[in-house]
N, C-alpha and C positions, 0 to 999 in steps of 0.2 A: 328079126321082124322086118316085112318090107314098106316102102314106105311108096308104094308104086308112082316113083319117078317124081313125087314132089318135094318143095325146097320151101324152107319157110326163113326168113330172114329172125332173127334174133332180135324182135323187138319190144321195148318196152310197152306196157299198154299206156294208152293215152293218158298224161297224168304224172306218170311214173317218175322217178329219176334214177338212174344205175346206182345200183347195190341199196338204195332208199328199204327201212324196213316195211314188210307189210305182218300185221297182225294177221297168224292164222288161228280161225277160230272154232272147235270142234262144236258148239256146245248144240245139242239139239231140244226140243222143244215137242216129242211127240203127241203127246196127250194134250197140249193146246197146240194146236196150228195156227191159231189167228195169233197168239202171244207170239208166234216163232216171224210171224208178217212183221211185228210190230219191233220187234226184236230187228230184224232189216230195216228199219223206220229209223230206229233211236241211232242205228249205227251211224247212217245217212248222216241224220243230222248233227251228229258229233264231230263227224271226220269233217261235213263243210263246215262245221264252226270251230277248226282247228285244235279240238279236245282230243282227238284219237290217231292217231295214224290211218295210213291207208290199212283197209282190213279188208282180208280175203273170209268166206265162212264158209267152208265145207261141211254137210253133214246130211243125215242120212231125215226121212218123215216118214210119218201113217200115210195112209189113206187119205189125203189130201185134193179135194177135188178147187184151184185156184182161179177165181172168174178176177177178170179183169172191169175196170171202172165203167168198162161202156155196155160190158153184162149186166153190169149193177142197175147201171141208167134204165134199162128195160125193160119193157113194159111184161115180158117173157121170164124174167129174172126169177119172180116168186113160184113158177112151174119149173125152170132152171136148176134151182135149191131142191124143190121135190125131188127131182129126176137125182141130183147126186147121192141125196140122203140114201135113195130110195138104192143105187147102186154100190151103195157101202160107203161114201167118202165122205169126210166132212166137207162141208165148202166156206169158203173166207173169201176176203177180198184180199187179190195181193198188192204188193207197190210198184210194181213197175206196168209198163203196159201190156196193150195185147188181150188176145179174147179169151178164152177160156183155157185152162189148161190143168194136169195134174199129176202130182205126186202117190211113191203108193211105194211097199217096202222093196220092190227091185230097182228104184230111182236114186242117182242122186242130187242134191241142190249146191248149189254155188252161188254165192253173190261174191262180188268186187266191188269194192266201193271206195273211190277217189276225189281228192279235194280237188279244183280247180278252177282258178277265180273267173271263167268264163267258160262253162260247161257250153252252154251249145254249140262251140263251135268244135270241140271235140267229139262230138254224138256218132258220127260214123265213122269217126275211127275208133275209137273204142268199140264197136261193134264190131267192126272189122279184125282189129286188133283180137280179140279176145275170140270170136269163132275161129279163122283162124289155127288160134291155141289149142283149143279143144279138138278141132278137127286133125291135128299136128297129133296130141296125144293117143285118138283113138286110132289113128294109121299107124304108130307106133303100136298098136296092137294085131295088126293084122288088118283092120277096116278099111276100104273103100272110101272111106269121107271125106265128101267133098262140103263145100260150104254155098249155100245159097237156099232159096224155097222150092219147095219140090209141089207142081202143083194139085192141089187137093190136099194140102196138108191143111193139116187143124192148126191153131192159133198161127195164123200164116205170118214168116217174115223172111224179110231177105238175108237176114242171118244167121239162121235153122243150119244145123251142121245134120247133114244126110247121108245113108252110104249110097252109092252106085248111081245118085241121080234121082233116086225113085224110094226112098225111104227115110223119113227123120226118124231122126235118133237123140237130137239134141235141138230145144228150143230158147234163143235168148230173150231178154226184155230189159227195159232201159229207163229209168225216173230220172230225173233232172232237176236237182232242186239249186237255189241260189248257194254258190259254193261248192258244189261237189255231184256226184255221178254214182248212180248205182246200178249194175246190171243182174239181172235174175237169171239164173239158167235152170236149164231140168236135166237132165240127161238118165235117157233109159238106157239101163244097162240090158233087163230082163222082162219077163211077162208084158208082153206087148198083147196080147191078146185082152188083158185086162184093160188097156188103155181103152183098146179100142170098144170094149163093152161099156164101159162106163160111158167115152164121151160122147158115141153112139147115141144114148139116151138124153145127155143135157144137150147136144148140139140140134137134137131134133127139139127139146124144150126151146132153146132159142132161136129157132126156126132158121139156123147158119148150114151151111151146105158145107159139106166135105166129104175126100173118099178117105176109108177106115181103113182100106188097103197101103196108102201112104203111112200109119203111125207103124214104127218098127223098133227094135230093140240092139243092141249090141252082141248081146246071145245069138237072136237071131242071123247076124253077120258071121259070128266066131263058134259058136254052140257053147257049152257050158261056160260063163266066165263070172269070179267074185267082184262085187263091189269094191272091195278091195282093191285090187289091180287095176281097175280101172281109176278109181281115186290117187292112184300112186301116179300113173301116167299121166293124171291132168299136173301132180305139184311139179312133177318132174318137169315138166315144160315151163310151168308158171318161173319153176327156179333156171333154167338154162334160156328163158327170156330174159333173165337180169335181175329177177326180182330175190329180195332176200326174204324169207318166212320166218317170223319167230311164232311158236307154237303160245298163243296167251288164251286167256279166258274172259268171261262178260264182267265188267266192274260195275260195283252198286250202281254207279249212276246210271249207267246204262239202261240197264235191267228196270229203274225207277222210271226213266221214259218211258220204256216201252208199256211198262203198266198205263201211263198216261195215253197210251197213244192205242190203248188196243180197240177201242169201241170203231175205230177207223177199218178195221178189218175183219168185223164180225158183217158173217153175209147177211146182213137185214133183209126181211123183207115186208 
């Protein structure tokens, strides 16, 4: 595999401590999307209240179309919601920031989520940190990726992991709550063409300007490639940064939050 001439140092992500376990957690949530927001919610708040370890969550969704708090805010929002329904996805609100974005069955999601008794002053490096990784894993595959905002991309950030300059492939997002740190990722492996139909539609509902030509896929870079492999490539990194994975699952309590907390991620309008 080549990894065209870049070097990534071996670092923990922000937070972190060498060989420290982190929960990895498969479990997915397709037929409720907002339960699986809420489900990132409960984690949050567990691991800043020292109940959980650090937890990584890998896993796969539907048809997810994810607006962020300042979509919600607006005044475009309840045309926003038509426009996804109307393009097949469900829409929720997610937890970390940023403007619209979505999942759909050639995506995958990642959250990270870390305790640390003064999260803002790690905010960009853990961004840092963690694109970075991701970007480490998919050049491990062959990809071009580099790490920053390619511009006209959709839910734009400076941590968007791109290939070639001119394509995202992967979009981060970041909540901060007292105690601990959560980051959201997407990453398209495949049907990028579907991206762009769907958000095509809600991005004109929220009257946001972007070019469709910016959202891309992993496929698109390599041609045919499984989810799989790619999922393998991101632990593979997570675990030769330092980190230890034990494979766990959700416990009642968890899971009893999240019910508690799901009304916070239904896309009202």
């Amino acid at each position: 595999m080549c990894d065209h001439g870049h070097t990534r140092d071996k670092t923990l992500i922000h937070g972190a401590r060498q060989n420290e376990r982190v929960d990895l957690v498969r479990d997915s949530f397709r037929d409720r999307p907002a339960f699986g927001a809420a489900v990132s919610r409960a984690i949050l708040e567990r691991v800043a209240a020292g109940e959980l370890p650090p937890t990584a969550r890998l896993h796969r969704t539907a048809r997810v179309l994810a607006f962020g708090r300042q979509d919600a805010a607006s005044d475009r929002f309840e045309a926003a919601v038509a426009a996804a329904h109307a393009a097949g996805f469900e829409p929720i609100v997610r937890l970390a920031g940023g403007r619209a974005a979505l999942y759909h069955e050639g995506t995958i999601a990642l959250s990270w989520v870390t305790s640390d008794p003064n999260p803002t002053s790690g905010t960009h490096s853990r961004f840092e940190q963690l694109a970075e990784l991701l970007a480490a894993a998919l050049r491990g595959l062959g990809v071009d990726a580099r790490v920053g905002e390619v511009p006209g991309e959709y839910c734009p950030g400076a941590y968007s992991v791109n290939a070639r300059g001119t394509s995202k492939l992967v979009g981060i997002g970041q909540r901060i709550v007292s105690g601990g740190a959560h980051l959201g990722v997407v990453v398209v492996v495949r049907d990028s063409a579907l991206v762009r139909e769907a958000l095509e539609r809600v991005y004109d509902a929220l009257g946001l300007e972007w070019d469709p030509a910016t959202a891309g896929s992993v496929e698109d870079e390599l041609g045919s490639v499984e989810l799989a492999a790619v999922e393998e490539a991101i632990l593979d990194q997570i675990r030769e940064a330092g980190h230890e994975l034990r494979e766990a699952t959700l416990d009642p309590e968890t899971l009893e939050l999240a019910e508690r907390r799901l009304g916070v991620h239904h896309a009202k309008t």
